[in-house]
Backbone as CSV, one residue per row, in Angstrom:
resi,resn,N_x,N_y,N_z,CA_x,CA_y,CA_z,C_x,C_y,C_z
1,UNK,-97.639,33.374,-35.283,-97.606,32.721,-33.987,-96.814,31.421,-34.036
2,UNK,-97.106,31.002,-35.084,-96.506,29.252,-35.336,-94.789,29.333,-35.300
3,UNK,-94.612,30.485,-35.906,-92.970,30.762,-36.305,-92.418,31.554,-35.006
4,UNK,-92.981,32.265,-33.557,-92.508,32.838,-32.283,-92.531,31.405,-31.546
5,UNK,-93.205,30.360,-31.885,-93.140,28.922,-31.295,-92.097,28.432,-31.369
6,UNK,-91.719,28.006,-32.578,-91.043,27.439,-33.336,-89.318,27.637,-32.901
7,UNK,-89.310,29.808,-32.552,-87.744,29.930,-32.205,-87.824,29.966,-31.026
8,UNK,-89.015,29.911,-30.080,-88.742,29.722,-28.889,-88.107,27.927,-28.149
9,UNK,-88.701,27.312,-29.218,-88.602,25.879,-28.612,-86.772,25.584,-29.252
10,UNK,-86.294,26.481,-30.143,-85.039,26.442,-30.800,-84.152,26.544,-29.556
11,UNK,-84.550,27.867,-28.945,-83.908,28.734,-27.492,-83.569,27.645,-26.820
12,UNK,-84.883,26.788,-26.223,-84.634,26.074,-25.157,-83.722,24.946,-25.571
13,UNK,-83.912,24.293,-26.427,-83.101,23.475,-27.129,-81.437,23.706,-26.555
14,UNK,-81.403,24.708,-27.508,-80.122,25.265,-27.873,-79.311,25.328,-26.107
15,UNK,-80.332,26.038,-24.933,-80.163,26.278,-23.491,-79.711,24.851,-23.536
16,UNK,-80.359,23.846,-22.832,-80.520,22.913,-22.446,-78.831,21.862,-23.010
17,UNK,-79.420,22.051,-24.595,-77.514,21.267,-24.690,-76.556,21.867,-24.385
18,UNK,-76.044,23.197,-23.888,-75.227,23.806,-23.594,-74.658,23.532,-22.652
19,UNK,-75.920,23.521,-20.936,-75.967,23.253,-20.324,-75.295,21.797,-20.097
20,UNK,-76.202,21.049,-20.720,-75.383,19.522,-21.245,-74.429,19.615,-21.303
21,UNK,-73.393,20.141,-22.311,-71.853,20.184,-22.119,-71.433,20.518,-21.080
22,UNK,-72.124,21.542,-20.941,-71.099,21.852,-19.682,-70.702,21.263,-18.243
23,UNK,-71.870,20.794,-18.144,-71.937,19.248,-16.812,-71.223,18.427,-17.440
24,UNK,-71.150,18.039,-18.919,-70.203,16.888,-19.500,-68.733,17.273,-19.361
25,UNK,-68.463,18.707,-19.254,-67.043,19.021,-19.713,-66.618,19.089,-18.082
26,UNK,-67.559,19.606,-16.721,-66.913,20.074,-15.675,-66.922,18.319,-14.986
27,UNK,-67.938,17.253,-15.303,-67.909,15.426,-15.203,-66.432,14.919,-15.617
28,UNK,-65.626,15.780,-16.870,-65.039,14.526,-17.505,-63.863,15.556,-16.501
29,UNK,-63.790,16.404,-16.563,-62.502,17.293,-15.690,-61.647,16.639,-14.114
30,UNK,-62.962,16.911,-13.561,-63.158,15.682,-11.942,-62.790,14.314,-12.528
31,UNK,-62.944,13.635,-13.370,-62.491,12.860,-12.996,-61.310,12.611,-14.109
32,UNK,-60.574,13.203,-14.467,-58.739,13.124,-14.751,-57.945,14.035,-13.459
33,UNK,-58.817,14.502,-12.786,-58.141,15.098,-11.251,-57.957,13.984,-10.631
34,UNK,-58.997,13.468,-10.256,-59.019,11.919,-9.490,-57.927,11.030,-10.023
35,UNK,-58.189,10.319,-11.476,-57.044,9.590,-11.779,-55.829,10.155,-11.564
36,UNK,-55.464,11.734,-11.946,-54.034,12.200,-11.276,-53.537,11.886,-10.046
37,UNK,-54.554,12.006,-9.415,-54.432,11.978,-7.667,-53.913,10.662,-7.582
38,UNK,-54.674,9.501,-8.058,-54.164,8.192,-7.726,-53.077,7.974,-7.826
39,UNK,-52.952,8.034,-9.185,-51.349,7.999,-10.334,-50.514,8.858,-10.409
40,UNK,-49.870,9.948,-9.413,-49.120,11.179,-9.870,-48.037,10.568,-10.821
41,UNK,-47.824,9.641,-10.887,-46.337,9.230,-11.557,-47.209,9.184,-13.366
42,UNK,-47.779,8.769,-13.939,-48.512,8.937,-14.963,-48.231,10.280,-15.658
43,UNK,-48.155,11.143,-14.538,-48.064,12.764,-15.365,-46.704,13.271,-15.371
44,UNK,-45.742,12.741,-14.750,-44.436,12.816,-14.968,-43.564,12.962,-16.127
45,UNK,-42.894,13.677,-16.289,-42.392,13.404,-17.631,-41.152,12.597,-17.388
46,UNK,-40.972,11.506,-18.513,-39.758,10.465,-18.180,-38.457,11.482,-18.389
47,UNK,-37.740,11.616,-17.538,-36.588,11.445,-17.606,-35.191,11.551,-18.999
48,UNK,-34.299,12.256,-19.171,-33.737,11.797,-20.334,-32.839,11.105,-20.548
49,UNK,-32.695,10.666,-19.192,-31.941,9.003,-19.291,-32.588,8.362,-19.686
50,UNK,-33.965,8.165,-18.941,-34.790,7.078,-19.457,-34.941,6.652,-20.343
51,UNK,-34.906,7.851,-21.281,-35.427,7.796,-22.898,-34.202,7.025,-23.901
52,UNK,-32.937,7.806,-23.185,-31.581,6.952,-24.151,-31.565,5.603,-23.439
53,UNK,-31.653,5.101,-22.338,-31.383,4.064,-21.905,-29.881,3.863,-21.520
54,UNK,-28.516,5.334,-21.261,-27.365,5.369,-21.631,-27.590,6.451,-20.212
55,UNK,-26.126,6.230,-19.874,-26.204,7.482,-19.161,-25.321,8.762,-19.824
56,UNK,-25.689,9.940,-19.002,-24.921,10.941,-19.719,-23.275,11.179,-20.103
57,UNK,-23.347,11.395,-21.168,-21.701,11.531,-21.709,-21.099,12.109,-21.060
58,UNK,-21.299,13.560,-20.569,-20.744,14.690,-19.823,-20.834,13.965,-18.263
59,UNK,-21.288,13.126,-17.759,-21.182,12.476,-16.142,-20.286,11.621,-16.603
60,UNK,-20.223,10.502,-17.779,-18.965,9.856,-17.805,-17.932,10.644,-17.963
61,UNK,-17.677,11.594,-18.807,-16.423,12.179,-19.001,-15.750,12.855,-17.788
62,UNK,-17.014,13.597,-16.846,-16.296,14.128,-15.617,-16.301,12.754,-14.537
63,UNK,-16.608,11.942,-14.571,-15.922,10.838,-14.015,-14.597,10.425,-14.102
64,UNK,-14.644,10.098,-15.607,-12.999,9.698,-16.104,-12.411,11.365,-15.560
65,UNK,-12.371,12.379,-16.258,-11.346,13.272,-15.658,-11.036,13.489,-14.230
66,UNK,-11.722,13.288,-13.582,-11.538,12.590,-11.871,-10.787,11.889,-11.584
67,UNK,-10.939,10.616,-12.255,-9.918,9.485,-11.732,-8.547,10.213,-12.497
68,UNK,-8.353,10.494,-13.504,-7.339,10.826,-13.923,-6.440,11.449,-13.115
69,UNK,-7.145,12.707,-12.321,-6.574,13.849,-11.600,-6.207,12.911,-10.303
70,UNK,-6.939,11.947,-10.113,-6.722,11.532,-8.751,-5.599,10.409,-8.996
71,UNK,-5.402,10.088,-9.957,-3.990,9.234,-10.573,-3.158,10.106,-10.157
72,UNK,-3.017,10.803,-11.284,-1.632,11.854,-11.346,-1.560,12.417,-9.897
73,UNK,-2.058,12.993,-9.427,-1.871,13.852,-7.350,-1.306,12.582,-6.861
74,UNK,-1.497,11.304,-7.135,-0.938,10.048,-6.368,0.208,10.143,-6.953
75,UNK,0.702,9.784,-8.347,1.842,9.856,-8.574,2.631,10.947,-8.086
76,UNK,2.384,12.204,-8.252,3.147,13.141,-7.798,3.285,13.174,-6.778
77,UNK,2.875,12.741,-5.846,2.824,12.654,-3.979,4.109,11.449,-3.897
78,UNK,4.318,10.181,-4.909,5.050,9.140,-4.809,5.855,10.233,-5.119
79,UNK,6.248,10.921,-6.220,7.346,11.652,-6.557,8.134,12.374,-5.959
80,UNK,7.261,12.887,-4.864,7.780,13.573,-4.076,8.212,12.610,-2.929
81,UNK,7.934,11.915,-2.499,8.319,11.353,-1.314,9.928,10.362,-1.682
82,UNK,9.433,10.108,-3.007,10.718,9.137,-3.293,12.041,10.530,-3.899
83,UNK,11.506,11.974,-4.094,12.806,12.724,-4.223,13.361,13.026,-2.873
84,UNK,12.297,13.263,-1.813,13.173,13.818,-0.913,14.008,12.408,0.011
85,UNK,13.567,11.238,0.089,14.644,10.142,0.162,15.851,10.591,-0.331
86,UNK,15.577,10.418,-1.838,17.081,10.411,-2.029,18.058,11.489,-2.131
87,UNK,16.853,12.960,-1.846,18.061,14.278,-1.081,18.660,13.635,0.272
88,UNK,17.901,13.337,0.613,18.290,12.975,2.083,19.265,11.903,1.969
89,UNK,19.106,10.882,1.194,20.332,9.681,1.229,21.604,10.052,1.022
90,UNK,21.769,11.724,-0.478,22.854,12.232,-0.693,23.458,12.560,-0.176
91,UNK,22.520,13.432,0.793,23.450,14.177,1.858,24.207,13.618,3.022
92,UNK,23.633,12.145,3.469,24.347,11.768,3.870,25.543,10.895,3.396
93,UNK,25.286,10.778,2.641,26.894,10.038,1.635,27.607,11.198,1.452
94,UNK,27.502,12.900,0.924,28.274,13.570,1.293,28.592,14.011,2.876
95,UNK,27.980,14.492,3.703,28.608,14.231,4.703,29.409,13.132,5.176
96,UNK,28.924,12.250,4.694,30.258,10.895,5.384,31.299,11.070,4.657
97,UNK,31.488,11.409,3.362,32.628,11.642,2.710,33.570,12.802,3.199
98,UNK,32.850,13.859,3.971,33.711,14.804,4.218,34.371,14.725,5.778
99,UNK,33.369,13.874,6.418,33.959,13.381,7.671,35.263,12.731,7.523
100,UNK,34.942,11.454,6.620,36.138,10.467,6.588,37.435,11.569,6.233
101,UNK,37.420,12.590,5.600,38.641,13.520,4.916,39.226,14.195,5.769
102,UNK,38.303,14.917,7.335,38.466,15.374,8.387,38.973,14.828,9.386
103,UNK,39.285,12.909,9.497,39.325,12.442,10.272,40.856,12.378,10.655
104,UNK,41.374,12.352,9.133,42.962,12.101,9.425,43.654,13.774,10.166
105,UNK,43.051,14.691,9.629,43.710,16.226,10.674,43.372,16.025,11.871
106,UNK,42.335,15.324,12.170,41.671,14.896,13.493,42.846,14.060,14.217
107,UNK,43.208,12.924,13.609,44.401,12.431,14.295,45.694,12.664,14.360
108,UNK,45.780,13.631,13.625,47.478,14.625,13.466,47.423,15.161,14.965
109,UNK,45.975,16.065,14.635,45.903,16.590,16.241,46.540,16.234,17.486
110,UNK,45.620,14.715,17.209,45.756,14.336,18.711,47.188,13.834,18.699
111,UNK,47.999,12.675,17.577,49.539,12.906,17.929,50.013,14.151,18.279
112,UNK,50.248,14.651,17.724,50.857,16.361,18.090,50.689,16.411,19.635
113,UNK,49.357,16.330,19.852,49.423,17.016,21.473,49.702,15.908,22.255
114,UNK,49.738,14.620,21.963,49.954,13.584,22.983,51.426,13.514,23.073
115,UNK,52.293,13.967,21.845,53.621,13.871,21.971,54.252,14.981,23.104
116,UNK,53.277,15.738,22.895,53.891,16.934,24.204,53.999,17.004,25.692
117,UNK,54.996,17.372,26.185,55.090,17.379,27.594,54.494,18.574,28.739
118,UNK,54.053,18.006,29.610,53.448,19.305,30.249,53.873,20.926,30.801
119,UNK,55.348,20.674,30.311,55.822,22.338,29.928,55.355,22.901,28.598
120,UNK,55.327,21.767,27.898,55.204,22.531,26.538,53.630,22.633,26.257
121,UNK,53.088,21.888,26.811,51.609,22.557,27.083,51.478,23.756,27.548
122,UNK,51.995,24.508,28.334,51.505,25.690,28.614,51.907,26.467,27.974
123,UNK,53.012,26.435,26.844,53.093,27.596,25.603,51.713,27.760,24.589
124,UNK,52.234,29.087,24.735,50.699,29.585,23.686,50.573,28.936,22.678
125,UNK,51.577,28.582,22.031,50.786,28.199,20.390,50.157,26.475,20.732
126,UNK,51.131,26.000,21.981,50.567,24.349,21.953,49.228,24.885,22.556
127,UNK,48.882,25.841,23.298,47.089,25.954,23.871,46.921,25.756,22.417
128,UNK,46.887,27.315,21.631,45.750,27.173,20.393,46.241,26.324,19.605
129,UNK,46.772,25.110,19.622,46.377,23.857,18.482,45.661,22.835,19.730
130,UNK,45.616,22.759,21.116,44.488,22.057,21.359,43.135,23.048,21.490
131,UNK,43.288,24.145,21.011,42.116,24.651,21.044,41.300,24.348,20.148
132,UNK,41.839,24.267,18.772,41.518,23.821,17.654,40.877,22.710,17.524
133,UNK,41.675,22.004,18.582,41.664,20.004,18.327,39.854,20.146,19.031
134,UNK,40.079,20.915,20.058,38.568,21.143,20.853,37.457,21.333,19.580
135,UNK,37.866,21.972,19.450,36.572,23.221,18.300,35.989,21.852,17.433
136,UNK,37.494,21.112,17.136,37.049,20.151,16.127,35.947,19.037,16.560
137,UNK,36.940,18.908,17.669,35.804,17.548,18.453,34.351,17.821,18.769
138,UNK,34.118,19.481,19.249,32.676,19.686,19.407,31.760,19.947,18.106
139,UNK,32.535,20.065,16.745,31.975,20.296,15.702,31.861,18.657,14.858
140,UNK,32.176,18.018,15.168,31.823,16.195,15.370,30.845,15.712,16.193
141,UNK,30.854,16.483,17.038,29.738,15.912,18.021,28.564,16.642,18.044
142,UNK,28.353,17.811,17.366,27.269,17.932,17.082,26.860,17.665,15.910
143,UNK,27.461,16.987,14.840,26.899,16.637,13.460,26.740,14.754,13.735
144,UNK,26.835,14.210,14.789,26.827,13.269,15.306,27.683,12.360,14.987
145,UNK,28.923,12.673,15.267,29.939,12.137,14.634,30.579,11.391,16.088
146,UNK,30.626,9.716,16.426,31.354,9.596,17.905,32.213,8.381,17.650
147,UNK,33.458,8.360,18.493,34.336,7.374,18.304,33.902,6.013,19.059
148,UNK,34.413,5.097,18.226,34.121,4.038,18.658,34.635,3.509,20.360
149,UNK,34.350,2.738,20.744,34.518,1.889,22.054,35.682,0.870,21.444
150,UNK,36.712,1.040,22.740,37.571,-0.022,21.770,38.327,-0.501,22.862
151,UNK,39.515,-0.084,23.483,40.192,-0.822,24.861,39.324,-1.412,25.733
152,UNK,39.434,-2.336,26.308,38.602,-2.854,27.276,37.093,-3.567,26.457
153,UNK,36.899,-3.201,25.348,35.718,-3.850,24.547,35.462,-4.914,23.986
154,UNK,34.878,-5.610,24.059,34.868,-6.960,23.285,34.919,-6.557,21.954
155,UNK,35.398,-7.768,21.253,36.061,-7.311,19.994,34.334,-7.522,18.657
156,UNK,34.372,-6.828,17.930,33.152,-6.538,17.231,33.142,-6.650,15.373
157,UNK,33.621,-7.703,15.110,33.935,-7.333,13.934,33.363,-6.113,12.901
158,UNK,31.947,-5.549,13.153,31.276,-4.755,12.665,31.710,-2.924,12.784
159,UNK,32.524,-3.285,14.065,33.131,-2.091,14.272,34.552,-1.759,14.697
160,UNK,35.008,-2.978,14.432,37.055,-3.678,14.953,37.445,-4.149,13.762
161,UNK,38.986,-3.687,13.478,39.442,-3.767,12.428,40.733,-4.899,13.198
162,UNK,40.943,-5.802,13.466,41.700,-6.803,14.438,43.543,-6.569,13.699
163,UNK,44.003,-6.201,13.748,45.493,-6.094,13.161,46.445,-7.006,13.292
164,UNK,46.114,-7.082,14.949,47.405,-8.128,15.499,46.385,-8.780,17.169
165,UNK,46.983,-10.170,16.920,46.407,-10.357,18.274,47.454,-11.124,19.383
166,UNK,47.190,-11.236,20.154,48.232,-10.934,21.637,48.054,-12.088,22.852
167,UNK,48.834,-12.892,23.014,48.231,-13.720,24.157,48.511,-13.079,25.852
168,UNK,47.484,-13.097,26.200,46.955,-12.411,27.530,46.527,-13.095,28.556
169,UNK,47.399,-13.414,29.525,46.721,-14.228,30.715,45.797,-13.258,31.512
170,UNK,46.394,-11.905,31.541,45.372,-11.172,32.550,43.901,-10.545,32.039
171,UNK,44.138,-10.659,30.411,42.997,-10.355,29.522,41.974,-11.558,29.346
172,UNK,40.752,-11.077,29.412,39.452,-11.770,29.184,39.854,-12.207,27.432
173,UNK,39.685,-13.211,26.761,39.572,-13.570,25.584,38.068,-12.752,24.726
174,UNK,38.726,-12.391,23.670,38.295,-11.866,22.378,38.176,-10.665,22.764
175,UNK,39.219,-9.870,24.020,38.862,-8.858,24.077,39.756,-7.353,23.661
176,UNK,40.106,-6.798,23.540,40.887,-5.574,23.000,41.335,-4.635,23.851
177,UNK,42.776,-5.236,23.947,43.831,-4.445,24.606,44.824,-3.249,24.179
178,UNK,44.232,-3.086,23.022,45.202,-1.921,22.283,44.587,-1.349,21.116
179,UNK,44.567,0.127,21.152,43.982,0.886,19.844,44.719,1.244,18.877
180,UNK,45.179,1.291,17.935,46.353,2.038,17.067,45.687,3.096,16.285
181,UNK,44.347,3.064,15.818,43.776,3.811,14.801,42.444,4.002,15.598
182,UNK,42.103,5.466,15.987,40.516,5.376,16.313,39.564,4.825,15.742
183,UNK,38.464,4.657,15.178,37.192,4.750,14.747,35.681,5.417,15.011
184,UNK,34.999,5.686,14.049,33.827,6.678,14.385,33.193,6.028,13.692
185,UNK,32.117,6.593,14.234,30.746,6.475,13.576,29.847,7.179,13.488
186,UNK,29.184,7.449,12.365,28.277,8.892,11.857,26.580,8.397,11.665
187,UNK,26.011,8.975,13.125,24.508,8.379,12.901,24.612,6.955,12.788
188,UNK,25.161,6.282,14.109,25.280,4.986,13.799,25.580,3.883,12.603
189,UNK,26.150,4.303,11.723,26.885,4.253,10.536,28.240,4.280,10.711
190,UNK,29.007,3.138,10.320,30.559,3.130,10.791,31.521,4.096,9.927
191,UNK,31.995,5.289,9.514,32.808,5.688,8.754,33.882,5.043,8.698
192,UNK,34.624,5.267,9.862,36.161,3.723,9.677,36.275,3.240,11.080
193,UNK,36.478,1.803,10.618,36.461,0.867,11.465,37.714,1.247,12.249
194,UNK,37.725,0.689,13.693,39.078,0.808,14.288,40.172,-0.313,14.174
195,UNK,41.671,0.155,14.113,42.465,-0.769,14.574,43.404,-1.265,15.509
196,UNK,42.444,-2.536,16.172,43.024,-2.836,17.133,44.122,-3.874,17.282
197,UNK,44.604,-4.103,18.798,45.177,-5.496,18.987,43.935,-6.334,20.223
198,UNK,44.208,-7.437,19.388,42.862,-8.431,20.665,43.297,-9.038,21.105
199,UNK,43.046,-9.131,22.154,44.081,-10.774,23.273,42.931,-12.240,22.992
200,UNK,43.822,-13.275,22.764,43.553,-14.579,22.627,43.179,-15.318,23.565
């Protein structure tokens, strides 16, 4: 009897602290929920910047290769803008060069036909050499090629080549009474100056 005592009071024992834990273990649970709740940042894990105190190599490096790319697209954009200038500047220094070469058949022309009389204008071959002289003049004027202002003009040194000058009572002073040599100008650009006579 002494020894069915003995493992019964073991039982309860044994019940009872179990029990104990287990109110101790579901007590201590509740309350690291609670402190979580307060503190969520506590359970966070830091960061791996945080930890180097550096930032990442691979964000600097694609930084720098950024700026790099965004260098070079600038330069090449200058590159380009400063080549096609100077296509464009060439071409017009060759075109003016080939104007100025055109200019003197240009004035053969017009002697030729100014020397002629109005019989001999109506022979065929004097039509087709002012036909020519035509063709020429409209193929000047559409590459913007136009003669200067010159009889009756005040005299311009920028665009008057002065040869000889003339005293003129019926002429306004510094003004230009006589052309000897046309002049043009290409895109407002003088190819050759004219030469005149100016009255005093």
């Amino acid at each position: 009897m002494a020894e069915e005592s003995m493992e019964k009071n073991m039982e309860e024992t044994a019940d009872y602290t179990a029990e104990e834990q287990t109110d101790e273990a579901v007590e201590a649970a509740e309350q690291t929920e609670a402190q979580t709740e307060a503190d969520p940042q506590e359970t966070e894990e830091p960061k791996a910047e945080d930890e180097k105190g550096k930032p990442d190599k691979k964000d600097a490096q694609i930084e720098e290769l950024t700026d790099r790319v965004k260098r070079q697209m600038a330069e090449f954009e200058n590159f380009r803008k400063r080549s096609e200038k100077e296509k464009a500047g060439m071409f017009e220094m060759g075109a003016k060069s080939v104007i100025e070469q055109l200019l003197p058949v240009v004035d053969n022309f017009e002697r030729g036909l100014a020397g002629l009389s109005e019989e001999a204008k109506k022979d065929p071959f004097a039509e087709g050499v002012e036909k020519i002289y035509r063709q020429l003049e409209e193929i000047l004027t559409k590459l913007d090629v136009k003669p200067i202002e010159a009889v009756g003009a005040p005299f311009d040194p920028e665009l008057h080549n002065a040869v000889m000058h003339v005293e003129d009572e019926e002429a306004e002073e510094n003004v230009i009474v006589e052309e000897f040599l046309k002049g043009y100008t290409y895109k407002d650009q003088v190819v050759r100056h004219s030469m005149v006579k100016v009255a005093n």
